[in-house]
N, C-alpha and C positions, 0 to 999 in steps of 0.2 A: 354173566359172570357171577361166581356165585358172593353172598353177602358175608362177611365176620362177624359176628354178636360179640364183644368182647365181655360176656353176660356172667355171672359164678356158676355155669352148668355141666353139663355132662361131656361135652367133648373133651375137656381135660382130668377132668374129678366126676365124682357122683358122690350128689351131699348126701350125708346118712343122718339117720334120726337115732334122737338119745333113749339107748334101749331103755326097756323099763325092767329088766329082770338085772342083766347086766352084770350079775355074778359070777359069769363063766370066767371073766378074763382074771380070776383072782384078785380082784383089788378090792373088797370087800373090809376088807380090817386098813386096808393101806391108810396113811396118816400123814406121807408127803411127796411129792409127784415132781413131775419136771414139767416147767412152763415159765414161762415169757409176758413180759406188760408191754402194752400198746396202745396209743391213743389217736380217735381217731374224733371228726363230726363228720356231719352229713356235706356233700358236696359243695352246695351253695352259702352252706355256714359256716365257713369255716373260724377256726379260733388261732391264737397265738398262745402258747408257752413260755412260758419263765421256766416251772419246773412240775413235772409231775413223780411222787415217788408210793410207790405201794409195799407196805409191809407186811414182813411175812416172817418166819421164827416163831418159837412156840412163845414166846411171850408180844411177838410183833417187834420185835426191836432190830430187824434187819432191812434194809430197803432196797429196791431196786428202780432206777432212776432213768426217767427222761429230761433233758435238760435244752431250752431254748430253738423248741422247731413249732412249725407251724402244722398243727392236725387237719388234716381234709383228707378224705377216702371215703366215706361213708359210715353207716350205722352197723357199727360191729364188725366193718372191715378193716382187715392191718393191712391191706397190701398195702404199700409203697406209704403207712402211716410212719410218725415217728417213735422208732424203737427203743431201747434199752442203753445207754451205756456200760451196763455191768449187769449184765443176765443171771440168775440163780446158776451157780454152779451144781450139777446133779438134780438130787430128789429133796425138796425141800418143803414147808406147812405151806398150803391154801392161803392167798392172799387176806389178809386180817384188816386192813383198813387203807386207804388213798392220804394223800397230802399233795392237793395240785392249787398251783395260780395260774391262770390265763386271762387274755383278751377276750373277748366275743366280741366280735368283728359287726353280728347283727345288732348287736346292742349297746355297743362303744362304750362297753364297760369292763370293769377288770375283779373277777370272782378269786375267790378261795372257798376249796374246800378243804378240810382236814377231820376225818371221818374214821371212828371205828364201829367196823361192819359189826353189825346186830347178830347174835346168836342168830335171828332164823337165817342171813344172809350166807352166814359161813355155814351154816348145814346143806341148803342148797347149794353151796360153792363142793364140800366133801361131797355130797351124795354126787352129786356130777364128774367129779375128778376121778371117785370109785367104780361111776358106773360105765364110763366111755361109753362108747358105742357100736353096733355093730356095721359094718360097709359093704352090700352084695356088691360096690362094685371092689375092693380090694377082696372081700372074702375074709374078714379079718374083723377082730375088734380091734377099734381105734381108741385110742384115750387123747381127750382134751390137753391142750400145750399153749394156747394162747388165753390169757388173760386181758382183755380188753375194756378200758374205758370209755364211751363215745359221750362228749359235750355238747350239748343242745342251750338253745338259747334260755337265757332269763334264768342260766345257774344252773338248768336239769343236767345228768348224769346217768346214762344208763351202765351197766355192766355187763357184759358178754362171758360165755368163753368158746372156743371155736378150733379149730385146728385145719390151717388152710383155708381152703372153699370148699371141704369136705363136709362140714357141718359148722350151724351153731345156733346157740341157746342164749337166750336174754335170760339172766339172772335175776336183775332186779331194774325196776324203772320208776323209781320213785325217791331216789336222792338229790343232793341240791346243795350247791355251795349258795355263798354270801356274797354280795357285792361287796369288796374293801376299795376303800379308799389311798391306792394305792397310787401314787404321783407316776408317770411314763419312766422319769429318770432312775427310777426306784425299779420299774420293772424290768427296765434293759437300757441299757447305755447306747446303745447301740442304734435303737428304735429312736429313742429320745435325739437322738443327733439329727436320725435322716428327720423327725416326722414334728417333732416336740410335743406332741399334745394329743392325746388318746383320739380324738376325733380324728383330726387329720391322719393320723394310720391308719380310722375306719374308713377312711371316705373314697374307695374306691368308687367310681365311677358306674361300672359296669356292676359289680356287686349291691351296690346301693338300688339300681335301677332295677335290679332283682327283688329286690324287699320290699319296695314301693309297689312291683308288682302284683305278688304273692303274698308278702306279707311274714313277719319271725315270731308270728305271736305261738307258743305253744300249744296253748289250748286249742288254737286250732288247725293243728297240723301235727303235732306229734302225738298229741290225748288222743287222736284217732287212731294214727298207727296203734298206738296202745291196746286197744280194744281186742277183746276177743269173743270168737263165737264159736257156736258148737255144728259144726259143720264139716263135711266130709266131702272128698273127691270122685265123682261118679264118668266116668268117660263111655260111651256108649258109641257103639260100631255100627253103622246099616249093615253092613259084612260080616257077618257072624264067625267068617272062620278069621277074623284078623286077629294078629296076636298083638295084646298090649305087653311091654318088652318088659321083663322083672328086673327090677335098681337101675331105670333108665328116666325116670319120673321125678322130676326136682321143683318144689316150690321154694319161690324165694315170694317172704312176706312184708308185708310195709312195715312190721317193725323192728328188719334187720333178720331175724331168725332166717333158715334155711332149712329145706326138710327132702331128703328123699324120701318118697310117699311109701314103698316099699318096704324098706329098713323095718326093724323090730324095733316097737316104742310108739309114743306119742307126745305132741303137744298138750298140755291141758288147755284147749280151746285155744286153736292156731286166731292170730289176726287174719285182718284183708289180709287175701292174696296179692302180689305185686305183679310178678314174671313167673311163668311156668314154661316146661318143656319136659316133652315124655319122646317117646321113639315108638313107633308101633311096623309091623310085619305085615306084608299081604301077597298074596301072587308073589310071592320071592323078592321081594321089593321091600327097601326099610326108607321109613318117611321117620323125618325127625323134625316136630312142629315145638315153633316158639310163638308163645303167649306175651302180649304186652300190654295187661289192661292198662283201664284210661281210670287216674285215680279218680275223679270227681264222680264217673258214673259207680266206679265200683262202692265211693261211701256215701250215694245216692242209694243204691241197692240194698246193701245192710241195711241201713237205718229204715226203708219201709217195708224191707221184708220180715225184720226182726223185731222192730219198734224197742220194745225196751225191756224185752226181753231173749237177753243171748242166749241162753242156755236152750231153747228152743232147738230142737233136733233138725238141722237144714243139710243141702246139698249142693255143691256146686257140679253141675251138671254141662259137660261139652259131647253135643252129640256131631259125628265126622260121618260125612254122607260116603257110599262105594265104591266113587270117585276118588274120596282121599282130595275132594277140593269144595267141599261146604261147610260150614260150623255153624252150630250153633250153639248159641251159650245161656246158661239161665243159673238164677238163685233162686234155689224156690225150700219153701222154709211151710209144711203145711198143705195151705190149701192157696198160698201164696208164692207168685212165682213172678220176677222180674230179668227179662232176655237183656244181657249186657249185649248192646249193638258198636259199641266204638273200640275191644279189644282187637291190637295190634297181631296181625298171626303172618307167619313168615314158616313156611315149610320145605324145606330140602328131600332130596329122593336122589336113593343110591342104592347098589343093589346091598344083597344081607353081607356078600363078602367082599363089597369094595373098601377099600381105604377109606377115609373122612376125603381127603382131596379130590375124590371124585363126584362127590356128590352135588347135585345141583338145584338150583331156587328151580321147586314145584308150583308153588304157591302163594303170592305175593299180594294181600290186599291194601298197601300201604305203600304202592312203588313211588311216590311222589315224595319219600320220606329220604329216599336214600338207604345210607349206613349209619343214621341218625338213630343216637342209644335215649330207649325210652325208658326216663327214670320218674321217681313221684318227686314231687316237689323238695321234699326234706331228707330223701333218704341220703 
């Protein structure tokens, strides 16, 4: 029977990357756009709201509001985060600054930020909004419409913006509310009835047994996704006449970003890789392989292939034997080269012009897993 990924990949969307020229679509002088706020953290961490609001107006003085949900989706995901009650009507300025209160659930404390974004942040927020992107798989330039906040423990605050599971881009990952000293009654009436006492809200059970696991310390879990290197995707055929499939190749990375590898544009030096899937062609037959590394080996890998120096020109390298049923995989940065042995790979096979519904599990080295989604710890 065949498996579901319910992954951000190509079977529904194919993510595109932030062009770099990107003047085609006209938006080059543009000065106010259409888009939406969202807030979201990483699955296992999640946070409570009071309120989050972000202003926008050419002086900042308008706002658009989330008001008393609980954020969990992930790192720069909106799906099913909590939305807006009063969305920008039309085309309006680039997000100018945040004013949010929350819980952190991992750290049973309760933060405020109230933040106006820094000139370089709002020029990256314009030059992004100006430049969309282009989508071999729509055929189209796309322009950015979600504006996204993700809260990480210990106050951090990354910025996104994103449009769908089509694409997205970290803005910025180095803001940080405050702890306030904010009483529970004060933060929600409501909270304070069932819970009284900030602890007692955090003390889930199962959550808890989570943190004691892994642990919510930042620095060593999100300062990694952080990280970037100078590194490029190499996929290598024994089969020489196989075709690797063009805007069918989506990385999704540990720090939230999303890339079809394809698209016009780049990352300036992508992070770890997280999940990948590409599609490739052979003998009339379309295989479409999903990648699930295993975080610990892949920032085992980096850090002794790179040492401490990113900028180093490397490759992530998956060579597919003409079978279409062996991999191997390596970093190699050099004259150094580290074979990742514990990536998750799961491959489907269907012919070029069958439906998705026909297609069925080729290749399966993790059957012991089930339909078990493999995620990093924080994303």
């Amino acid at each position: 029977m065949k498996k579901i990924y319910p992954v951000v990949f190509i079977l529904v969307f194919c993510v595109t990357i932030l062009s770099c020229k990107g003047l085609s679509n006209g938006n080059n002088m543009k000065t106010k756009f259409s888009w939406d706020f969202y807030v979201s953290s990483p699955v296992h961490y999640s946070s409570e709201l009071k309120y989050a609001k972000a202003f926008y107006g050419d002086k900042g003085e308008e706002t658009v509001d989330v008001f008393d949900e609980t954020a969990i989706a992930g790192l720069g995901n909106v799906t099913a985060t909590p939305f807006s009650v009063n969305p920008p009507q039309g085309e309006v300025s680039i997000p100018k600054g945040i004013d949010m209160v929350w819980v952190s659930i991992a750290d049973k404390k309760i933060y405020r930020a109230n933040i106006k974004f820094s000139q370089q942040i709002q020029n990256k927020l314009l030059k992004a909004f100006r430049e969309g992107f282009y989508s071999h798989w729509r055929e189209s330039n796309m322009d950015f419409n979600e504006f996204n906040v993700t809260i990480l423990p210990k106050g951090h605050l990354w910025l996104y913006l994103g449009i769908g599971n089509l694409r997205r881009v970290l803005i910025c990952d180095s803001l940080r509310g405050e702890e306030t000293h904010m009483t529970l009654k004060e933060f929600s009436e409501g909270f304070y009835n069932a819970f009284q006492t900030v602890d007692s809200l955090c003390s889930d059970e199962k959550e808890n047994s989570f943190f004691n696991e892994h642990g919510s310390e930042y620095d060593k879990i999100w300062a990694f996704y952080a990280q970037r290197f100078n590194y490029q995707f190499d996929i290598q055929f024994e089969n020489k006449q196989t075709e690797l499939r063009k805007g069918r190749f989506v990385i999704k990375f540990a720090n939230g970003e999303i890339l079809n590898h394809d698209d016009p544009g780049y990352f300036e030096q992508p992070s770890r890789p997280n999940k990948m899937e590409f599609q490739w062609i052979t003998d009339g037959m379309l295989y479409t392989g999903h990648f699930y590394f295993d975080e610990e080996e892949m920032k085992k890998a980096f850090v002794e292939v790179y040492g401490n120096n990113p900028t180093q020109a490397g490759k992530l390298i998956i060579q597919i034997s003409k079978y279409n049923n062996w991999f191997d995989i390596y970093l190699e940065v050099g004259a150094k080269k580290y074979k990742l042995k514990k990536t998750k790979i799961h491959v489907f096979k269907q012919g070029v012009n069958d439906s998705d519904d026909r297609a069925m599990v080729f290749y399966d080295n993790h059957p012991q897993d089930g339909n078990d989604i493999f995620n990093f710890i924080g994303e």
